[in-house]
C-alpha positions in Angstrom: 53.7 85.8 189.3 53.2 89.4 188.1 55.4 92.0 189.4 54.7 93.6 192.9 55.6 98.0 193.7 58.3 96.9 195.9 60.2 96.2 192.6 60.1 99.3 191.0 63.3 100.5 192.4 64.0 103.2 189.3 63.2 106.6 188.9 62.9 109.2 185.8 65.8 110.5 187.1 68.3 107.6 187.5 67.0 106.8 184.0 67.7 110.0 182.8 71.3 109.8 184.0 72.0 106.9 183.1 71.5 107.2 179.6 73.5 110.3 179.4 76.7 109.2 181.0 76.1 105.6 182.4 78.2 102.3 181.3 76.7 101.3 178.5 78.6 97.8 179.2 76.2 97.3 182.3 72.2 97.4 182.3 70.0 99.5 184.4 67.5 97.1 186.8 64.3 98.3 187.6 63.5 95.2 189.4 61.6 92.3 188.6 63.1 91.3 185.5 62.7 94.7 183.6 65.8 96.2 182.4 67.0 99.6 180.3 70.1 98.3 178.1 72.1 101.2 175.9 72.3 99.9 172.2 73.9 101.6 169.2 72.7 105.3 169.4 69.3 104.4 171.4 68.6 103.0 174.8 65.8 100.1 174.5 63.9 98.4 177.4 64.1 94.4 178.3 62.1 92.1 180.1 64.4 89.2 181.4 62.6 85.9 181.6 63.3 82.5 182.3 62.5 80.2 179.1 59.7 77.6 181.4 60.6 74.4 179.1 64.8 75.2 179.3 65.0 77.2 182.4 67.3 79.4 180.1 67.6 82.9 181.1 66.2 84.8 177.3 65.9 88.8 177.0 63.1 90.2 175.3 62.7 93.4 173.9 59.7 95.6 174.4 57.5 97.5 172.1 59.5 95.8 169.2 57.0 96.4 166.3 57.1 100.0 167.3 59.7 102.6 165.6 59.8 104.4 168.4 60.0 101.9 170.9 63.2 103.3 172.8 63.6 105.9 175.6 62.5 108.6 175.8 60.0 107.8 173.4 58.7 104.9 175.9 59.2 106.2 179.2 60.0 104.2 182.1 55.6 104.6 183.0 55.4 102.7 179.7 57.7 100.2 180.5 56.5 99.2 183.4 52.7 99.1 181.9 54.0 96.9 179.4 56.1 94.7 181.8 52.9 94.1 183.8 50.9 92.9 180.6 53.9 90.3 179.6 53.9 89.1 183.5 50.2 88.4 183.3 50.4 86.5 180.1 53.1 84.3 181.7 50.9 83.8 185.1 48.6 82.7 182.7 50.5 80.0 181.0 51.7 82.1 177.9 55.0 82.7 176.7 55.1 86.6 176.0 58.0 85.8 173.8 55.7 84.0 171.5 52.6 86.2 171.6 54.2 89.1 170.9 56.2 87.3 167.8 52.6 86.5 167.0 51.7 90.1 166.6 54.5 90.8 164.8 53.8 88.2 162.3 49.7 89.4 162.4 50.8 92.8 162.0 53.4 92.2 158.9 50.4 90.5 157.2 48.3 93.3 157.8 50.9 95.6 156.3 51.4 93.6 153.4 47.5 93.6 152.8 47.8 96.9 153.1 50.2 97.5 150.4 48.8 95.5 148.4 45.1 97.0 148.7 47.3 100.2 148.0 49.0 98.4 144.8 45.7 97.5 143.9 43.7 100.5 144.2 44.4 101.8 140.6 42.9 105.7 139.6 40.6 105.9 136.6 43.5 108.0 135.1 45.9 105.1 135.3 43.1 102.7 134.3 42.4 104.2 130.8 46.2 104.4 130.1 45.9 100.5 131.1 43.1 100.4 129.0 43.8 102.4 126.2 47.7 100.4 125.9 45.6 97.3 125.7 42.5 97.4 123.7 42.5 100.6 122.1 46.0 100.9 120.9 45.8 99.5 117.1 47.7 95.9 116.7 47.9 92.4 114.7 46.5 89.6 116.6 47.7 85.9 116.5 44.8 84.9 113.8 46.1 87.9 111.7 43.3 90.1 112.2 43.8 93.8 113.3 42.7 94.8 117.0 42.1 98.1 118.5 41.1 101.6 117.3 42.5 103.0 114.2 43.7 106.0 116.0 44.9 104.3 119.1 41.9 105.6 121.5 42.9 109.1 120.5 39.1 110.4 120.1 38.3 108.6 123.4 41.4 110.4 125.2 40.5 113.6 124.6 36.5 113.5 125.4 37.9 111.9 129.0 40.8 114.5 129.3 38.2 116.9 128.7 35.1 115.2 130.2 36.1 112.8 132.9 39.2 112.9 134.5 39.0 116.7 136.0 36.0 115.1 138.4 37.2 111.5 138.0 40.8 111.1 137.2 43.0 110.8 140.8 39.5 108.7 142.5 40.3 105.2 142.5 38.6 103.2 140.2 37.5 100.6 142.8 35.7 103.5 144.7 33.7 104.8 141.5 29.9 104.8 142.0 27.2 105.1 139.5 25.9 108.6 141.1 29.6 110.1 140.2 29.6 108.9 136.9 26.1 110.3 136.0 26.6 113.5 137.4 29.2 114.2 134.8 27.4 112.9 132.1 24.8 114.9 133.2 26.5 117.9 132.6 27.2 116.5 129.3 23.7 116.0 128.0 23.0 119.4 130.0 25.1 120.8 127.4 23.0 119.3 124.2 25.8 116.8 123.6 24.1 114.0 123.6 25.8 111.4 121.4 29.1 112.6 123.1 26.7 111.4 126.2 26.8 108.0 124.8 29.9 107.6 123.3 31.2 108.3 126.9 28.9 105.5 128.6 30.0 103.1 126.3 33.5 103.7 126.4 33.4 103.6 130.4 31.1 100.5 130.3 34.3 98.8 128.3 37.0 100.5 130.5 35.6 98.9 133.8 34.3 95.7 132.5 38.3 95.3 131.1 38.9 96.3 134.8 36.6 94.2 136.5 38.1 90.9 134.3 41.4 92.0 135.8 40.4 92.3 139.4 41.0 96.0 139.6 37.3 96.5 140.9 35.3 93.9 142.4 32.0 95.0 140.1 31.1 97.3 137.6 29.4 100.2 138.3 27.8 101.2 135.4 26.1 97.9 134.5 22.5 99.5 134.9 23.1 102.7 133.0 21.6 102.7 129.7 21.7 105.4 127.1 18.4 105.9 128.8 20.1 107.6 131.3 23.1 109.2 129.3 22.2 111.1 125.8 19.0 109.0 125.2 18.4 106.7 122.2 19.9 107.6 118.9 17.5 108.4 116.7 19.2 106.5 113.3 20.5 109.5 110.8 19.0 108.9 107.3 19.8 112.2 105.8 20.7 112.1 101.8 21.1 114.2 99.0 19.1 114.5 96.5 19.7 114.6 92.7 18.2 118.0 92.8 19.9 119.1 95.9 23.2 117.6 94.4 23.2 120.2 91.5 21.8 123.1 94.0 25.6 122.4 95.3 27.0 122.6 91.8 25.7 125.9 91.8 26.3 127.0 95.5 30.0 125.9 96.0 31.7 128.4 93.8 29.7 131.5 96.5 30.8 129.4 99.6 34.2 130.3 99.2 35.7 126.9 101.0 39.4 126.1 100.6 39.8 124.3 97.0 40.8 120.7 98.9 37.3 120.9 101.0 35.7 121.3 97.4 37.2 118.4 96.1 36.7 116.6 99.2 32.9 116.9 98.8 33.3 115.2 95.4 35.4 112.7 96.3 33.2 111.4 99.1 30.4 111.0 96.9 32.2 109.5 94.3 34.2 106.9 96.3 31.2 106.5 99.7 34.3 106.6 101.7 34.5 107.4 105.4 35.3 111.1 106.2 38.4 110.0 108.3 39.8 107.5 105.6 39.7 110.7 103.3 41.2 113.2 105.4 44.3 110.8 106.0 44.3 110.1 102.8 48.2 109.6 101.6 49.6 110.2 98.0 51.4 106.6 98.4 48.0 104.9 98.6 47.0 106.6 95.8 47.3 105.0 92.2 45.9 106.8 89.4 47.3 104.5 86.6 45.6 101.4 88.0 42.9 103.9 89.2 43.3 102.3 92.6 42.9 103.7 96.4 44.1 101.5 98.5 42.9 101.8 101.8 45.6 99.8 104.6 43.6 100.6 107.7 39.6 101.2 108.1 37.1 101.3 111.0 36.2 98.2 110.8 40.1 96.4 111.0 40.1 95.3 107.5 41.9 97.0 104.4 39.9 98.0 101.5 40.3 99.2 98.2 38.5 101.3 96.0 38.3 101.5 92.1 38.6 105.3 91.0 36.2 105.9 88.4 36.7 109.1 86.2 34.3 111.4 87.7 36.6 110.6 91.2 39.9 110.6 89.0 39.3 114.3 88.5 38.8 115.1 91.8 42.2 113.2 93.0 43.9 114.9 89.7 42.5 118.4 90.9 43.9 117.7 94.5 47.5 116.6 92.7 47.5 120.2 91.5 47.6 121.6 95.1 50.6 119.4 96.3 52.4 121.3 98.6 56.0 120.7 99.8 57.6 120.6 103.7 60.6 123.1 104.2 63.2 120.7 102.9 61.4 120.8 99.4 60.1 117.8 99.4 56.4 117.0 98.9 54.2 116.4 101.7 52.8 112.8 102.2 49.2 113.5 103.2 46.1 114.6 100.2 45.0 116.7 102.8 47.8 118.6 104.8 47.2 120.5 108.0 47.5 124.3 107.8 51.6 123.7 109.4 52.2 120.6 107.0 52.5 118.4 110.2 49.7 115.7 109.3 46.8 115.7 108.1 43.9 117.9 108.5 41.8 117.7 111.6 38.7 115.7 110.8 36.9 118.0 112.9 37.9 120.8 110.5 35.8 119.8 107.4 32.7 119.0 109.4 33.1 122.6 110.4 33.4 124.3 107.5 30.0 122.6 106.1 28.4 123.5 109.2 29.5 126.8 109.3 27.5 127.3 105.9 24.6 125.4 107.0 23.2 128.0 109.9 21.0 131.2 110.5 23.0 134.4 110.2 22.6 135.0 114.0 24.2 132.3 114.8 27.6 133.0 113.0 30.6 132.0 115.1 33.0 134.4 115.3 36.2 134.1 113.4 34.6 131.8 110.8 32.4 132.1 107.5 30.8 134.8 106.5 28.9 132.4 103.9 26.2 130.8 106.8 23.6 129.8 104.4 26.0 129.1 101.3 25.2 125.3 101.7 22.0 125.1 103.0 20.3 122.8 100.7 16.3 122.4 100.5 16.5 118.8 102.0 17.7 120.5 105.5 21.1 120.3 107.4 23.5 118.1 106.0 26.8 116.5 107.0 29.9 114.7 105.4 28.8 111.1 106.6 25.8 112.4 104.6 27.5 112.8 101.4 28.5 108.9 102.0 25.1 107.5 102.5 24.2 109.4 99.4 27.0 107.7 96.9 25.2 104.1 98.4 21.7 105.6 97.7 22.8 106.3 94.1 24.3 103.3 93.7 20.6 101.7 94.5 18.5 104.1 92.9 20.9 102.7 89.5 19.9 99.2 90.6 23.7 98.0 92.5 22.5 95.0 94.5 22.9 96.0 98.5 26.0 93.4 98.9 27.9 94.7 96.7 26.9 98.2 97.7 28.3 96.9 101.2 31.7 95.8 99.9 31.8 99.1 97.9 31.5 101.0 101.3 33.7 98.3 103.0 30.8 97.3 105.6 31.1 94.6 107.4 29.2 91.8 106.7 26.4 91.0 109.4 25.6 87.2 108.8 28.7 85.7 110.0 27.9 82.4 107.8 28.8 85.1 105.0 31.0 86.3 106.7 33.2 82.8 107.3 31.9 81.5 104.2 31.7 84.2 101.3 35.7 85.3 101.2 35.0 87.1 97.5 34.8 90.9 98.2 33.6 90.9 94.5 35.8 93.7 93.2 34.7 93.5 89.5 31.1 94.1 90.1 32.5 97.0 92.8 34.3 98.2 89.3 31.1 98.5 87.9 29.4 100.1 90.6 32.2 102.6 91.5 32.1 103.6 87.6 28.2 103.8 87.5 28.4 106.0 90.1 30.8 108.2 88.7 29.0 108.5 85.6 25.9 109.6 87.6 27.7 112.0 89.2 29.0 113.7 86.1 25.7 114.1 84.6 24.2 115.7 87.9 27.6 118.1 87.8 27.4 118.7 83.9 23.6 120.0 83.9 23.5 118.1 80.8 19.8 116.1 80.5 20.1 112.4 81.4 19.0 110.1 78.5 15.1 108.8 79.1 14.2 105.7 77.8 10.4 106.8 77.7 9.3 106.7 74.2 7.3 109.9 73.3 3.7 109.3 72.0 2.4 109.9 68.4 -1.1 112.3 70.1 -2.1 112.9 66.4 -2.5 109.3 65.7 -3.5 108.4 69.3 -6.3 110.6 68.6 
């Protein structure tokens, strides 16, 4: 039977007083079961009912999921309202006791959803950390191969530091759409960067894919981007240096005025086909000039390569010796190539810079860098340091070095992988012999001395 207006026998102001000096020991009756009880520093509102299976007399509390269910936060209005809907439920053959534990339960479940949708909703910030600590960062796995990036992602950090997470960072990765992720690539390839373009796609196409495998987003959003819709196709860079254009360098480097290691630098590139990054980390302790070995621990590609020094290359590594340079404590620096502050190595960046700065029109000098613009600009066009390393495999083709041991020179990865499983010899006398035909080409285009023909001149007087 729900409660009737005779009942309601309280008013604000009995309330009122009695929770400012009443007995705390006795409860205040508002009539038809409903009840104001003082408890602990708060004064809380009770239904009394009688349990229908027992006949037990049981008190419930009111608004008990709510933090603020106590007067003066409920008022005795809002008690009553609520003492009408638990009287209804019980006319209708409910036990408001158990309903309302019900929502309680529903609405901890709820809550815990909640919290973990919460835990769940990762940033894209806090996703490439995830990422980068995972995939990116360099390490041995279980078959002994090497996993990861050489530089532990470091490239990729800084393009999304300065790319992606000012517009992207604090959004949660789960909420990413495509629209958001083109519109800063868009300002990318606005900018005429359009490998950085790509290299950006890809390496979001691999953050959330490593996302979506880990439930962090439910799909990912850039499956239908293509480079189409980033920096476009890459037009493959075939760029090389010709035997002419090779001594046109002899002759231009002394007016260029580079710094004597970027010099040396060129040479050794050609000489050796190594990567540009493999040379500027080059360390002395990798270096063996007796054995006339480099040994290279970590590459691009994961696997350690070495490379025979030929003479022509010797020269180069004795000419950098020259230049060794020691840290304050007096003791020499570690790296062939030390930074400016004899921290690390130089900036990879910095190189590529110095050749370009001597490969443009006048007008478009930068400021604060060469004078020199055109002190490098060869007939063949622009040129770059991964150039000079496609033109030490050229040579070695042009003097008739098969393409797979051209490869191993260069430390390519093999692209069958039956040859690759299969074919464990990395051939390293034949790479001897390449390395030192190489170098011997090399001199002669440095020298200026004539090459040795094996045309036989003609006798014209007794031809005729």
């Amino acid at each position: 039977m729900a409660r009737t207006a005779k009942l309601k026998v309280l008013t604000d102001k009995a309330v009122k007083a009695y929770v400012n000096t009443g007995d705390a020991s006795k409860a205040l009756h508002d009539g038809g079961g409903l009840y104001l009880r003082k408890r602990d520093a708060g004064a809380y509102w009770y239904l009394r009912l009688t349990d229908p299976a027992s006949g037990a007399q049981q008190w419930h509390r009111m608004f008990p999921d709510d933090p603020a269910g106590y007067y003066p936060h409920k008022s005795l209005a809002d008690a009553r309202d609520e003492a009408e809907k638990l009287w209804r439920l019980r006319s209708e053959g409910h036990d408001p006791r158990a309903v309302r534990q019900g929502l309680i339960a529903a609405n901890s479940a709820r809550v815990r959803e909640a919290e973990e949708a919460d835990r769940r909703r990762v940033s894209v910030k806090d996703l490439f950390d995830h990422w980068a600590r995972v995939e990116l960062a360099p390490h041995v796995r279980t078959d002994g191969k090497r996993s990861g990036r050489k530089d532990g992602g470091e490239y990729i950090r800084q393009q999304f530091e300065r790319r992606i997470f000012g517009a992207l960072g604090s959004v949660a990765a789960a909420d990413v759409r495509k629209a958001d992720v083109l519109v800063v690539l868009d300002e990318v390839t606005a900018a005429g960067k359009l490998r950085t373009a790509n290299v950006l796609l890809a390496a979001m196409k691999q953050m959330f894919r490593f996302a979506l495998a880990r439930e962090i987003v439910e799909r990912n959003p850039l499956d239908t981007i293509t480079k189409r819709d980033a920096g476009g196709s890459e037009t493959e860079r075939e760029r090389t240096l010709s035997p002419d254009e090779i001594k046109a360098l002899v002759a231009a480097l002394p007016g260029a005025r580079m710094n004597a290691r970027s010099v040396a630098a060129i040479w050794l590139i050609l000489s050796t086909g190594a990567r540009i990054g493999e040379t500027v980390n080059a360390e002395w302790s990798s270096i063996d000039l007796a054995a006339r070995k480099w040994h290279l621990p970590e590459t691009k590609n994961g696997r350690d390569h070495t490379i025979h020094l030929s003479e022509f290359a010797v020269a180069q590594i004795t000419a950098l010796a020259e230049l060794k340079e020691n840290d304050k404590d007096g003791k020499p620096l570690p790296w062939v190539f030390p930074n400016s502050a004899g921290t690390g190595p130089v900036c990879i960046k910095s190189f590529g810079k110095q050749l370009a700065d001597r490969q443009r029109p006048l007008e478009r000098r930068l400021q604060h860098r060469s004078k020199n613009t055109q002190a490098l600009t060869l007939s063949g066009g622009r040129w770059t340091a991964h150039d000079l390393r496609r033109t030490a495999a050229t040579l070695m083709a042009d003097l008739g070095i098969s393409g797979d041991v051209i490869d191993e020179c260069l430390n390519h990865v093999i692209e069958s992988r039956v040859r690759r499983t299969y074919v464990r010899n990395r051939r390293p006398a034949e790479q001897t012999r390449a390395f030192d035909a190489l170098g011997a080409r090399l001199s002669t285009l440095v020298s200026g001395v004539a090459e040795p023909s094996n045309v036989v001149a003609m006798d014209t007087a007794r031809v005729a």
